[in-house]
C-alpha positions in Angstrom: 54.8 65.5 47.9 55.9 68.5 49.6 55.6 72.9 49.9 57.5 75.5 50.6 56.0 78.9 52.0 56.8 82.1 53.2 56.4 82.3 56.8 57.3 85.9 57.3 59.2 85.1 60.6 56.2 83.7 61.9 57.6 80.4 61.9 61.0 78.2 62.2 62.2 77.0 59.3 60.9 73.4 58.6 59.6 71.0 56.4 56.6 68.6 56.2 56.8 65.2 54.3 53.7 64.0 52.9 53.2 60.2 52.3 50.2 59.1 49.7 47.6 56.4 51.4 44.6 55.0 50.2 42.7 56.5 52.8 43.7 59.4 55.2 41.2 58.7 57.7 42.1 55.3 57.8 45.8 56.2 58.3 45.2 58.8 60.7 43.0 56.1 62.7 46.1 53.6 62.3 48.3 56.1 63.3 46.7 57.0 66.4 46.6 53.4 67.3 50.1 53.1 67.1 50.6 56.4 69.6 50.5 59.2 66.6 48.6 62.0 66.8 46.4 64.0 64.4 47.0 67.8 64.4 44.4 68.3 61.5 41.4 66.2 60.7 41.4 65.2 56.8 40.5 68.0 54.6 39.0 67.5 51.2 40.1 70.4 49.2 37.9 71.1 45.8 40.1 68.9 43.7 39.8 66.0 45.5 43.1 66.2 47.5 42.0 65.1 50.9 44.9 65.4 53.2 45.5 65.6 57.0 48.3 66.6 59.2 50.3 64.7 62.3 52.9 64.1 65.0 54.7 60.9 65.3 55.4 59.2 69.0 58.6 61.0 68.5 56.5 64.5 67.7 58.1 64.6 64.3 55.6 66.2 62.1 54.1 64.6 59.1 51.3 64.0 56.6 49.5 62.1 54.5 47.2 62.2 51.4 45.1 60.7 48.4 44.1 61.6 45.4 40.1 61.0 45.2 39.4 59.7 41.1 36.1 61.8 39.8 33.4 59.0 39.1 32.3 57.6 35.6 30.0 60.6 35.2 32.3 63.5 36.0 35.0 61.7 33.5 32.2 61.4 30.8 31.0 64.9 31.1 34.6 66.2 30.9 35.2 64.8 27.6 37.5 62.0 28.6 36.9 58.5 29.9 
């Protein structure tokens, strides 16, 4: 997964790699064990993308994310299952 936006000069150029897990807050835990550190807490956006940002022992900038499934309920009420 990956972005592109317009900084407006605000910025370098640069991009950010994303990397799906199971669980960002147990990556982000695993990566701070291993001497990572996370820039952003995990963020649950409204469609169930919950993503977080962080830095590498190297300070190489990264992510990771997960796609949450909607439950039995939300699938039925949506017409699909």
């Amino acid at each position: 997964m990956g972005g592109i936006a317009h900084t407006g000069g605000g910025a370098a150029n640069h991009a950010t790699f994303f990397v799906l897990v199971q669980d960002v807050a147990a990556a982000c835990a695993r990566a701070e064990q291993l001497g990572g550190k996370v820039v952003d807490q995990p963020v649950t956006a409204g469609t169930g993308l919950v993503f977080a940002h962080l830095l590498d022992r190297s300070g190489n900038l990264f992510g990771v994310f997960s796609l949450r499934r909607p439950d039995r309920r939300q699938r039925r009420a949506g017409g699909t299952s």
